[in-house]
C-alpha positions in Angstrom: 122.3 138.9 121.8 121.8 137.7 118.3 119.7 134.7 118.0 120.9 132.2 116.1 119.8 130.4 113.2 118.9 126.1 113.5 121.5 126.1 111.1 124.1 127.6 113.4 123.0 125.4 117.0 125.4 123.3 118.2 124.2 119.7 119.2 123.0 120.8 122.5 121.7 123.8 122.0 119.1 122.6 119.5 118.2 119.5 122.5 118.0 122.5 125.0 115.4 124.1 122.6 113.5 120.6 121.6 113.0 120.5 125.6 111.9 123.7 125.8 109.4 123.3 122.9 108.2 120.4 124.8 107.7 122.1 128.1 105.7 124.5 126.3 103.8 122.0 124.7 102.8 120.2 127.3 101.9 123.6 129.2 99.3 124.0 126.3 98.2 120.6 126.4 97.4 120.9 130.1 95.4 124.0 129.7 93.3 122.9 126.8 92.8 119.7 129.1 91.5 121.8 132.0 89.7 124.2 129.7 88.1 121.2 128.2 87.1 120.1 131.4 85.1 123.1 132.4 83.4 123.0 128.9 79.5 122.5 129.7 78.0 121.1 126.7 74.7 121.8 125.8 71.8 119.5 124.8 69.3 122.4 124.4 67.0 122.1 121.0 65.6 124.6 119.4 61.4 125.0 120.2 58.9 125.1 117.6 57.0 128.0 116.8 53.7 126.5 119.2 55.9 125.4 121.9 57.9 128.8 121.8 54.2 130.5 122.1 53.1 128.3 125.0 56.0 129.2 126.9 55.5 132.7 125.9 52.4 132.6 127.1 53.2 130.5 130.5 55.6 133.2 131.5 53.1 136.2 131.1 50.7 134.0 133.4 52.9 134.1 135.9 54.2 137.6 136.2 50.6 138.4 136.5 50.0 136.0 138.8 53.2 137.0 140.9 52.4 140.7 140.7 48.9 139.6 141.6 50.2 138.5 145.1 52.8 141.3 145.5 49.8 143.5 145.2 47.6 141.6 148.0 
């Protein structure tokens, strides 16, 4: 089957294919709603280098402090 030009549509045919256009625009439109939905947004800020070595340093106190007690 040869598809046809816009040019060459009768009346109906090209509303047949405006509704179909729409049907798959609002297909889209409902999945970037839902995908937009599920979107966490983040309100993380970037640390400093003193905080970042704090934290750096928290962390190492407590692995030594958790294998501490696994050991015991």
């Amino acid at each position: 089957m040869n598809k046809k030009s816009t040019t060459q549509m009768t009346k109906n045919e090209l509303i047949q294919l405006l509704r179909d256009k729409d049907t798959v625009i609002a297909d889209l439109n409902s999945r970037i709603d839902e995908l937009e939905g599920m979107a966490i947004s983040s309100q993380a800020v970037p640390m400093d280098a003193d905080s970042s070595r704090l934290l750096t340093m928290m962390n190492q106190r407590i692995k030594a402090l958790e294998e501490k007690l696994n050991d015991q």
